[in-house]
PAFIMI-966963 format. One record per residue (C-alpha): residue in one letter; x, y, z. Coordinates in steps of 0.001 Angstrom, whole numbers, padded with zeros to 6 digits, always signed. Example, Ala and Ser with C-alpha at 12.3 -4.5 7.8 and 13.67 -1.06 7.14 Angstrom:
2
A+012300-004500+007800/S+013670-001060+007140/
***
This chain:
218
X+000000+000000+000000/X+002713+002321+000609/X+004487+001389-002617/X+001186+002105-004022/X+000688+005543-002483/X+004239+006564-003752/X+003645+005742-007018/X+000508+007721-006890/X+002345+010906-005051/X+005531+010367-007900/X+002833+010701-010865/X+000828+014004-009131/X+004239+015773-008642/X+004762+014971-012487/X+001754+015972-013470/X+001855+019272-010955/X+004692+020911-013754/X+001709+022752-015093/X+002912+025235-017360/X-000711+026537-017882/X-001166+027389-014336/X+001889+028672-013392/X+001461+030800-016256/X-001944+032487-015613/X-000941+032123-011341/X+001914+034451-011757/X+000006+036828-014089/X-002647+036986-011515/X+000241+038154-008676/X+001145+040667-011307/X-002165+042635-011029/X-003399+044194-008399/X-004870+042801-005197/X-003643+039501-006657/X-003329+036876-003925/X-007562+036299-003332/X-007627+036150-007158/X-004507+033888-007399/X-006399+031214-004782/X-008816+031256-005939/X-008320+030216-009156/X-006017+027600-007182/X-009186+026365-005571/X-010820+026438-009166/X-007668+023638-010666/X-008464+022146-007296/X-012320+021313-007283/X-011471+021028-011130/X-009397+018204-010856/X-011371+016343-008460/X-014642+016403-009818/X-013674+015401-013535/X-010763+012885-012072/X-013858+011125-009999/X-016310+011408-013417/X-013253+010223-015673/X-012310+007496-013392/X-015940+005866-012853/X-016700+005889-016468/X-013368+004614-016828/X-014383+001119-014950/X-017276+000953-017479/X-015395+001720-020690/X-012446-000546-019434/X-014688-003074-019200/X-016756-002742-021734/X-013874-002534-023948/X-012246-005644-022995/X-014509-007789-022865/X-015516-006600-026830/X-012208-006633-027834/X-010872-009530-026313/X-006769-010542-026975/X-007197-007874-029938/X-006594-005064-027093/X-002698-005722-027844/X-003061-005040-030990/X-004537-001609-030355/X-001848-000743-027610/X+001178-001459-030252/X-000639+000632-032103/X-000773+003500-030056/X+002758+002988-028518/X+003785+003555-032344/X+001806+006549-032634/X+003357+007927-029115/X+006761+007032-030408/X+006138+009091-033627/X+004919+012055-031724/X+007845+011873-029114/X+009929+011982-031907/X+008421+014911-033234/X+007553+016579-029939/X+010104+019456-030523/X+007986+020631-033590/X+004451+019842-032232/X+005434+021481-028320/X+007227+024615-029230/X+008042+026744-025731/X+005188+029415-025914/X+006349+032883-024794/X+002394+033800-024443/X+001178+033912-020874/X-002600+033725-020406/X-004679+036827-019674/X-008180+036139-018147/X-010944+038635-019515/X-012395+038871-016131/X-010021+039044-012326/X-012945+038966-010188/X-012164+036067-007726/X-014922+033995-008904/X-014156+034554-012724/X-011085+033487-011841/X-012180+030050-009611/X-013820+029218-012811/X-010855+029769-015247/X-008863+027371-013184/X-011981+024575-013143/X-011974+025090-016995/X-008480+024956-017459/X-007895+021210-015329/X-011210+020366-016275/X-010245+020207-019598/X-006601+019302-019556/X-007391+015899-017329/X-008766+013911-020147/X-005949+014069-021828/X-003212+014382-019589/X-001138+011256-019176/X-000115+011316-015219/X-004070+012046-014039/X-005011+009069-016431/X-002343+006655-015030/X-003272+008176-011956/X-006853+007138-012354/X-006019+004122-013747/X-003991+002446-010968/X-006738+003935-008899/X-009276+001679-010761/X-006851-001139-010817/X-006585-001235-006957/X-010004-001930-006203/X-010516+000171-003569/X-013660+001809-002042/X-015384+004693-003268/X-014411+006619+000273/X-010857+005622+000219/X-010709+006188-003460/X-012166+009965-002991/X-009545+010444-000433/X-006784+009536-002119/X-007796+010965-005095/X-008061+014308-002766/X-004590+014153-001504/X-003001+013491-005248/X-004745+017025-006014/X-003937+018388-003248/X+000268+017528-004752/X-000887+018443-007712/X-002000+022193-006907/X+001319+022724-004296/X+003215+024344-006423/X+000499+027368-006892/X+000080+027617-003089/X+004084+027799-003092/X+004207+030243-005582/X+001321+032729-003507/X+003799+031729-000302/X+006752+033230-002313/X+004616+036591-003446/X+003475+037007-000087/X+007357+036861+001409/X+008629+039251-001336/X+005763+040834-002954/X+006194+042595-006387/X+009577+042144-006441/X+009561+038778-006655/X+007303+039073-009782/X+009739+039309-012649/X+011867+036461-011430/X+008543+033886-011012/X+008259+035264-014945/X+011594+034023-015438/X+011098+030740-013311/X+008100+029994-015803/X+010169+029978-018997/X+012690+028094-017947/X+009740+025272-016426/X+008157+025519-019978/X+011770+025482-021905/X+012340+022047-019637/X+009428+020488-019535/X+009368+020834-024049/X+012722+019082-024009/X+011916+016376-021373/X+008441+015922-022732/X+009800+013867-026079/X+011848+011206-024131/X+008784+010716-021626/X+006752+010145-024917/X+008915+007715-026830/X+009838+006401-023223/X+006010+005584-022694/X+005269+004626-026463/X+008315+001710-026289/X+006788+000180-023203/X+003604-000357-024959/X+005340-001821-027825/X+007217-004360-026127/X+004646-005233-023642/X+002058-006258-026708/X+004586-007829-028185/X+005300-009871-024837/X+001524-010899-024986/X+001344-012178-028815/X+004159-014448-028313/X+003540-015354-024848/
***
């Protein structure tokens, strides 16, 4: 179990290099009367995550499934597939992922405009985000119950969103000053994560590969 949970805290830290919301989080410091705005569109990612993480992940059971039990042996078939399109992508992630130097400007910074722009943002990004949906899935796999799983899957967002309550922590310490240098700190996470991201995709696209492969000549 505590294996488990370390996996599951290893993947949310991941998954927490948000260039998105560190993005819009330190524009929000950069405007006035910025830290009620700034949590609360940390509380938005928050309730964001949690409430499509618990839809994703029940539907997921269903799906899974339903999906295996149509599919049958076939399933391998479909996971080489898509560990050869992931290792085409993550060899082409440098032209598709380009380091944006655009930072996010909401149309509205009343608190609760901004709540919402953080829901949107995760509530959006989780689908298709590959640490929330191995999250979920070893979640699923674990057959826990529904109260342990909600609490668990409370404590991985609560990692997840950390890094905007650190960044608030850091404004708060040095106020605007500190501004320009969080601006800084953001291009260099976005520069990183763009080089990183094609080794994690060819990394993750090779493991399918040879693990259908294991199964048609096992």
């Amino acid at each position: 179990m505590i294996s488990f949970l370390l996996s599951l805290a290893a993947i949310s830290v991941i998954g927490s290099i948000n260039p998105n919301g560190f993005a819009v989080q330190i524009y929000l410091l950069s405007t006035p009367k910025p830290v009620i705005r700034a949590l609360a569109f940390t509380l938005g990612e928050y309730v964001g995550l949690l409430i499509s993480g618990l839809l994703i992940a029940w539907g997921m059971i269903q799906v899974i499934q339903q999906v295996l039990n149509f599919v049958g042996e076939s399933i391998y078939g479909l996971q080489f597939l898509v560990g050869i399109g992931l290792l085409i992508v993550g060899c082409n992630a440098p032209k598709f992922f380009k380091p944006s130097t655009k930072t996010l400007h909401p149309l509205s910074l009343k608190p609760q405009h901004t709540f919402f722009l953080g829901f949107t943002i995760v509530a959006v990004e989780t689908p298709t985000t590959l640490p929330h949906i191995a999250a979920l899935k070893q979640l699923t796999d674990a057959h826990i119950s529904i109260p342990i799983f909600i609490l668990i899957w409370a404590l991985y967002d609560l990692i997840f969103i950390f890094p905007l309550f650190i960044i608030v922590a850091v404004y708060l310490v040095f106020n605007d000053n500190i501004v320009s240098y969080l601006e800084q700190f953001y291009y260099r996470i976005n520069s990183w994560t763009s080089k990183i991201l094609p080794f994690i995709l060819s990394g993750i696209g090779v493991l399918l590969i040879v693990n259908s492969l294991i199964q048609f000549f096992r």
